[in-house]
N, C-alpha and C positions, 0 to 999 in steps of 0.2 A: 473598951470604952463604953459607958454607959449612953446608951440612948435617952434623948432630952424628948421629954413629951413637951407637944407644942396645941395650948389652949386654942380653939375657936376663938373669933372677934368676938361674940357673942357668950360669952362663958368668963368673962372678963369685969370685972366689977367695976372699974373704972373705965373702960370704953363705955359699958352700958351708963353707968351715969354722967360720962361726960356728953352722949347723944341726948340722954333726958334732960338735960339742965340748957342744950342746944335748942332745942326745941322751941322752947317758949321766946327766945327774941328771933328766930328766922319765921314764925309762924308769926308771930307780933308785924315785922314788915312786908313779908308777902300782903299781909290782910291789909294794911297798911297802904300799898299800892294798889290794892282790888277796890278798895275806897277808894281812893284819891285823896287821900289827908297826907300823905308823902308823895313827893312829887317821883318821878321816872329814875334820873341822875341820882339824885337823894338814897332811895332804893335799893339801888341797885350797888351803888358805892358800900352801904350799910350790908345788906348782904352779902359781899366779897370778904368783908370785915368780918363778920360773924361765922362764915363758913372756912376761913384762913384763919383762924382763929382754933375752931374744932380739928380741923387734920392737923394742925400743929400741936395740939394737945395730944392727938392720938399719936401722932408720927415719934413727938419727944419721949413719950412712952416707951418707945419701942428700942430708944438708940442703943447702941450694944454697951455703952461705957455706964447706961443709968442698968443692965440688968445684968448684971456681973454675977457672974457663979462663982 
């Protein structure tokens, strides 16, 4: 049986752009709250959203039935 080489998270073209394209609305709300132009609740809901959003991206990546050899 052939040994399966297995990529770093990092070596991955689509992890790596799905963290860059991540980026810019979790750093958008963080700053967001460090102002005060979003309120705490607002925030913090929006972040939960935006970061469940990115592991589900990376996670459905991963499922075995989408990388079928």
């Amino acid at each position: 049986m052939a040994k399966e080489i297995v990529k770093k998270w990092y070596q991955s073209k689509t992890k790596v752009g799905t963290l860059l394209i991540a980026i810019g609305p979790v750093l958008a709300t963080i700053g967001g709250l460090l102002t005060g132009s979003i309120d705490m609740m607002t925030g913090i809901s929006a972040l939960t959203v935006e970061l469940g959003a990115v592991t589900a991206i990376l996670g459905i990546r991963d499922l075995p039935f989408i990388n079928r050899k």
